[in-house]
N, C-alpha and C positions, 0 to 999 in steps of 0.2 A: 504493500500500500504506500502511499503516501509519505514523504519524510515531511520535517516540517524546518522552514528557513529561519534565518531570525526576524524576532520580532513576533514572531505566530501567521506569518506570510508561506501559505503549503504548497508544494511541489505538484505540480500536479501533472497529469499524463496528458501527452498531444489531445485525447477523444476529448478528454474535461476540459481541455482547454478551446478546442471548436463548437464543441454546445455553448458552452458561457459566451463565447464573441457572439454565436447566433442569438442569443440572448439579449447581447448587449447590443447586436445591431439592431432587434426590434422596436430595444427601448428607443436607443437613437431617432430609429424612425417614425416610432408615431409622437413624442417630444418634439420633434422638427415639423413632423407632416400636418399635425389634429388641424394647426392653423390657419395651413394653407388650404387643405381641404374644407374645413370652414369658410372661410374665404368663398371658396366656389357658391356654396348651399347659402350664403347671410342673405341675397335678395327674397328664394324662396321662403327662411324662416323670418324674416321680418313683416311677409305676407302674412304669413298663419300666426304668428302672436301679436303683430304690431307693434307699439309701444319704441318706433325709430329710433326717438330721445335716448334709448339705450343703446343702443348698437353697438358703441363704442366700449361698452364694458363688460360684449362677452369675448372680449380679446383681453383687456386691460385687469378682468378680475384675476385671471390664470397670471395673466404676468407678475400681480402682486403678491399672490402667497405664495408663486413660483421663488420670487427670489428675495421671501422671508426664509424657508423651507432650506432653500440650496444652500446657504454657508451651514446652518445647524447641520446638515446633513453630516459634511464631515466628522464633528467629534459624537454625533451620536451612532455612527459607525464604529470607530474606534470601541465605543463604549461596549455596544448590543451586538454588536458584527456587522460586517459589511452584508450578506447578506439577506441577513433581518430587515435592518432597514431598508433595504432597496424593495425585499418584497411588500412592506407596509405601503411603502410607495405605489408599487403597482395594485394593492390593493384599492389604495384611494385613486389612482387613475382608473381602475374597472369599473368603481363606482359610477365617478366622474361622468366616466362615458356611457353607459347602461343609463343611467340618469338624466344625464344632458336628449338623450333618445325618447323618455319617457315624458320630456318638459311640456308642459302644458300653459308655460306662462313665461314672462323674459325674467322675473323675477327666480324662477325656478332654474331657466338654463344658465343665471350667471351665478346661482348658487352652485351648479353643477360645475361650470367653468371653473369656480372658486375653490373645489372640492381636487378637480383634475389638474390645477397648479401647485397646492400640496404634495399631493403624490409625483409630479414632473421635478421640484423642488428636490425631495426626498432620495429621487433616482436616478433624473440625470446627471448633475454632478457628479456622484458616485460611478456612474456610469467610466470615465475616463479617469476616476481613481482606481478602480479594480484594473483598468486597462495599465497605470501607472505598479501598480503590484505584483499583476500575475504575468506582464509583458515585459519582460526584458530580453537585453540583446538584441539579438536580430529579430525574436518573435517583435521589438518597443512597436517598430513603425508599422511592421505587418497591420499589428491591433489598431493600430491609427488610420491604417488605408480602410480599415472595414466600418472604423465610424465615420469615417468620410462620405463612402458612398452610399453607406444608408440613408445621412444624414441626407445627401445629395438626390436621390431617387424619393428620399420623401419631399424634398420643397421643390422639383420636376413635376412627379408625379400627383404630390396632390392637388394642386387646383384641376386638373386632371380629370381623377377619380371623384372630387367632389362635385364636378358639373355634370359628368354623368351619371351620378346618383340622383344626383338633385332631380336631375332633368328627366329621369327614369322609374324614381323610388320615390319615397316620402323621405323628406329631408333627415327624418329620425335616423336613417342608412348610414349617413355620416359619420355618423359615431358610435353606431353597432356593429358599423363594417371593423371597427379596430376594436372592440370586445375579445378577437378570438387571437388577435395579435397580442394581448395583456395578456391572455389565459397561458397562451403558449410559451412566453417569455416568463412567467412565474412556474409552470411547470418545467421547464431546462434549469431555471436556478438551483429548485430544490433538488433536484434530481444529478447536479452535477457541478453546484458551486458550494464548496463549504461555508458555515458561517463562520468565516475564521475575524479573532479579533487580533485588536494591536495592541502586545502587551506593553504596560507602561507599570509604575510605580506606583503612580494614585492615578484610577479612571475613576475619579469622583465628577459628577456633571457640574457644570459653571451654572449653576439653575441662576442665581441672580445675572450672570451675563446673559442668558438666554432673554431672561424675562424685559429687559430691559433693552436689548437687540432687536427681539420680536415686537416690541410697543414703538420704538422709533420706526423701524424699516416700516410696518404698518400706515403709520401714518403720515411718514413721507413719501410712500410710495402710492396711498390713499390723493394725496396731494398731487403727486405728478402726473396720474391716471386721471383726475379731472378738468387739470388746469387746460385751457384752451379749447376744450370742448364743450363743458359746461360752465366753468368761472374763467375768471381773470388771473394775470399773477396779482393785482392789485386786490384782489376780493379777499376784503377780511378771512373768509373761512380759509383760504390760501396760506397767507402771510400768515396766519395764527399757527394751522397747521404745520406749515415750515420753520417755523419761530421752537413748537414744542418740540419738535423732530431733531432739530439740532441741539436745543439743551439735554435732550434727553443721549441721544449722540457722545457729545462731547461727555457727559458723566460715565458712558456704554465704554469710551476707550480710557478714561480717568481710569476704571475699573478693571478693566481688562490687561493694563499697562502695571498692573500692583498685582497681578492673580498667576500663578506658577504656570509655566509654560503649559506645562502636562495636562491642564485641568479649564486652561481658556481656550472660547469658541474660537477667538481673533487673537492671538499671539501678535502682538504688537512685537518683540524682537525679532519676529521672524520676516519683518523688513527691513531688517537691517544686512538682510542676504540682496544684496541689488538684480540677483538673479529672480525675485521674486519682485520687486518693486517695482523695476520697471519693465517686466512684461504685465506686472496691472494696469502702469499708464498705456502702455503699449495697448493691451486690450482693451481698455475704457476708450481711448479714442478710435480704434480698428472697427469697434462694435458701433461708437455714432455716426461712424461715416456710411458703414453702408448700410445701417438703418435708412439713416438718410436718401439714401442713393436709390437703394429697392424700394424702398415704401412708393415713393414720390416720382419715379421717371415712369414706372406705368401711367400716373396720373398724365405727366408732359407730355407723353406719346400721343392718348386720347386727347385731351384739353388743349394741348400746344400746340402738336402737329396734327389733328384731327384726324388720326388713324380708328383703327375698330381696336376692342378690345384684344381681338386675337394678334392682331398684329404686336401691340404692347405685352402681351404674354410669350410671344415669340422671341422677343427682345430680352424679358427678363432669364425665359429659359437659358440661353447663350449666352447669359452671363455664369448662371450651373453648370449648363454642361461645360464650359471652359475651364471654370474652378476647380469640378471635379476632375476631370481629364490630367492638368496639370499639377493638381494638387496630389494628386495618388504617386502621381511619377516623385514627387519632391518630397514627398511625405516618408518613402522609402529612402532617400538619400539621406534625409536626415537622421534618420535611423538606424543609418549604416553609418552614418560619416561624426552623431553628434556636430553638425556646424549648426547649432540650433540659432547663434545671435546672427552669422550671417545671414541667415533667411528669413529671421527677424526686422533686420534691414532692410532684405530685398521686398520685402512686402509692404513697410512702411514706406519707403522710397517711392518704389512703384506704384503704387496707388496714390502718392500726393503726385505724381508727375502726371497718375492718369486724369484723378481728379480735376486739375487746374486744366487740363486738354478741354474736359466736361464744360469746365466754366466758360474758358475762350472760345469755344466753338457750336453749343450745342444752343441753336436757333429753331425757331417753329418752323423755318423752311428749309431744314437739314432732310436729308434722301434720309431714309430706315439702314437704309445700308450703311451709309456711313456714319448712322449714331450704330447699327452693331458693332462694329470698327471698334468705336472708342471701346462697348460694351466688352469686347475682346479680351483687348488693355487693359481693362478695369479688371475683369476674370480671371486673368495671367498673375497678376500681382496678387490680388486678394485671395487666390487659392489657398493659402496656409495659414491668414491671418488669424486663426485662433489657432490651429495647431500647433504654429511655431512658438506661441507664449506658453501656452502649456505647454509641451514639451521642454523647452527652456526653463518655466519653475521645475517640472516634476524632476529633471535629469539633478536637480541642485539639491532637492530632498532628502532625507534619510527615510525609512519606511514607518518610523512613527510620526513625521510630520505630514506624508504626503496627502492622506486624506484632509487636515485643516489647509493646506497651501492650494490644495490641487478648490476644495470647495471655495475659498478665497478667489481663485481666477472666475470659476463659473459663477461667481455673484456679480463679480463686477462685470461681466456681461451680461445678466439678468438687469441689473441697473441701468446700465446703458443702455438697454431696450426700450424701456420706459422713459428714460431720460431723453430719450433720443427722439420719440412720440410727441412729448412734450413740446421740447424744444422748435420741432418741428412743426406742428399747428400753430406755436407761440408765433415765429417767422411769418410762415403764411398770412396769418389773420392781421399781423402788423405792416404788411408791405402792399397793402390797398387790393393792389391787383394780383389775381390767382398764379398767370404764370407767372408774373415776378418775383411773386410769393418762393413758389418753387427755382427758380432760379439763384434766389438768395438762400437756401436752404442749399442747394448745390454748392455754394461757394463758403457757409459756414462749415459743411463736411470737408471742404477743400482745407479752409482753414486751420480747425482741428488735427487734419491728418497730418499737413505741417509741422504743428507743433507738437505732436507726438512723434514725429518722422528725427527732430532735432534731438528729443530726450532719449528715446530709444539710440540712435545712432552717437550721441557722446556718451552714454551711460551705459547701455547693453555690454554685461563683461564677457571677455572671452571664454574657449571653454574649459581651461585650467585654471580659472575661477571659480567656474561651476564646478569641477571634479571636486577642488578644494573645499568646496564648502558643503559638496555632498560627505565628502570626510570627515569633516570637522563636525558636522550633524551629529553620521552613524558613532561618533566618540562621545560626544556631551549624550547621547543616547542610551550609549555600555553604560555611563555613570548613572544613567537615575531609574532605569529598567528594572 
């Protein structure tokens, strides 16, 4: 059977180890897909329940307990196991979706919504932490090309799958069509992922960091999920709400900065690894830019250039299939070669050069062809931009940190979804005119990616930094095990 590594990370055999990926590509995919396939299905279910004024919060609820949910995820892995928690997770995404199917009211499906971002919270995170545990060596990038292309076939495929259910089924289909993809992904875990934990010296739970993590993220996240669709940033209930959110904030790291590594959700020393610092600005800005970019250049297409919808779907596709294409190729090299910071650059780099192309060139009486062009450009570069920051913190880790570092990357992408929604309707509704709106939303993604393109590129350390500090971990780690 089984030997066991250090730390309580278990050996396992190639068979254990391709059910779990197939596992972990389902989660991938319906985590990435429910959205887009929604997507498809929101005109017909806005028919049958009504109630528009909502529309916008049965995306926005998932995204708020999504990335309440995703940093906790990691120390209460550590705690319970990894895969306890993940399967709690996909129990509340079964729910979720069985539920979101059976809604009979908008009230009901954003409870549902609300119910399926718990559980996404819960498991995907963990999702590229188990891939950081059970994948090394040569298997690291393997396990990274197969959440790519999950990830990839679900935001291809679902607006897809979702227009032809819609268009075929009762919208309920949406979301019962991935019922059997949760069933399937929690029966591979049990059947062939251990619940192994991460042994530490004290796994006592940070409950006052929790509880005070969970009440800020809440309702600043409560706050950015309304702003500009129903309030102002000026609207009292706004400015109050971000007013508490931050005192409570600033007290959450007060606290967490005085509490034993071993035992907090957010290890504050644990940026002081620059390998982890700055692939979170690196991510925090990688994630607003193409929020920005995806959300909104469907819009430009239709609205700007007056093309049809399919045309604009066509445009975004080719910017997946490009990312995944290139991304699988580079995803391997990195895995072979660890040049995790050079690729880190080539994607910050590449993407602010495509960016600003976007800016100077992309007019209402631009051909499709030459906006897929730039879309290309943009595809080429953005291919790795979350895996290369992950992989860049994970390779810096010890294996009792990686679950909090690795849940640290995926929140600050959760934020940045949100953040980036925000920001985005904020632009829009302040620059009079629609496509201008969007035009200057293109050029604040431009922006940004600049200024993460600078910090990442003077600060990203090389990789006998990262070795180094993955050493220096697995040592201070012997001492308190």
């Amino acid at each position: 059977m089984k030997t066991e590594k250090s730390c309580g990370i278990p050996e396992l055999s190639a068979k254990q180890k391709v059910m779990i990926l197939i596992a972990l590509a389902l989660v991938f995919f319906f985590n990435n897909g429910d959205t887009a396939l929604l997507s498809s299905a929101a005109p017909t279910i806005l028919a049958d329940l009504g109630q528009a004024e909502l529309y916008a919060l049965i995306f926005s609820a998932k995204l708020l307990t999504n990335a309440v949910f995703i940093l906790l995820s990691g120390k209460l892995s550590d705690r319970f196991g990894r895969r306890n928690i993940m399967l709690i997770g996909l129990v509340f995404i079964f729910i979720g979706y069985l539920g979101g199917g059976f809604s009979k009211s908008m009230a009901m499906l954003i409870a549902m919504r609300a119910v399926t971002g718990v559980g996404s919270g819960l498991s995907f995170g963990l999702g590229y932490t188990i891939l950081g545990d059970l994948f090394t060596g040569k298997s690291y990038g393997a396990g990274y090309m197969v959440q790519m292309a999950s990830s990839a076939v679900a935001l291809i495929g679902g607006p897809i799958l979702g227009g032809v259910l819609a268009t075929y089924l009762p919208w309920s289909f949406c979301f019962w069509t991935l019922v059997p993809m949760t069933v399937l992904a929690i029966i591979f875990l049990m059947a062939f992922c251990p619940n192994y934990k991460i042994d530490a010296k004290d796994s006592k739970l940070d409950r006052a960091g929790i509880v005070l993590f969970a009440l800020a993220m809440s309702i600043l996240l409560f706050a950015l999920s309304v702003v500009g669709g129903f309030f102002q940033w000026t609207s009292p209930l706004v400015l109050g709400s971000l007013l508490i959110a931050a005192v409570l904030l600033i007290i959450f790291f007060v606290h967490e900065s005085k509490t034993e590594r071993n035992i907090a959700i957010f290890p504050v020393s644990l940026f002081k690894n620059r390998a982890i610092s700055i692939s979170c600005v690196g991510q925090l800005c990688m994630t607003l830019n193409s929020l920005c970019l995806l959300t909104y250049i469907l819009y430009y297409v239709q609205n700007g250039m007056g093309k049809s919808a399919a045309v604009s779907g066509n445009v975004l596709s080719t910017i997946y299939i490009v990312s995944t294409l290139v991304g699988l190729f580079i995803t391997r090299r990195m895995g072979k070669g660890n040049r995790y910071g050079f690729w880190a650059r080539f994607t910050v780099l590449g993407e602010s050069a495509a960016l600003l192309l976007v800016v100077a060139l992309l007019k209402p009486e631009m051909s499709v062809q030459a906006l897929i062009v730039l879309m290309i450009v943009y595809g080429i570069f953005a291919s790795v931009e979350s895996t290369a920051f992950i992989m860049t913190a994970q390779s810096s880790l010890s294996p009792l940190r990686m679950a909090v570092g690795t849940s640290c990357l995926t929140f600050i992408q959760a934020t940045a979804s949100l953040l980036g929604t925000a920001l985005g309707g904020t632009i829009i509704n302040n620059s009079g005119d629609f496509i201008k709106g969007m035009t200057n939303v293109f050029l604040f993604a431009a922006i940004i990616t600049i200024v993460g393109a600078v910090i990442v590129c003077v600060g990203m350390p090389n990789k006998d930094y990262i070795a180094r500090q993955r050493e220096l971990a697995v040592k201070e780690d012997e001492k308190t095990a």
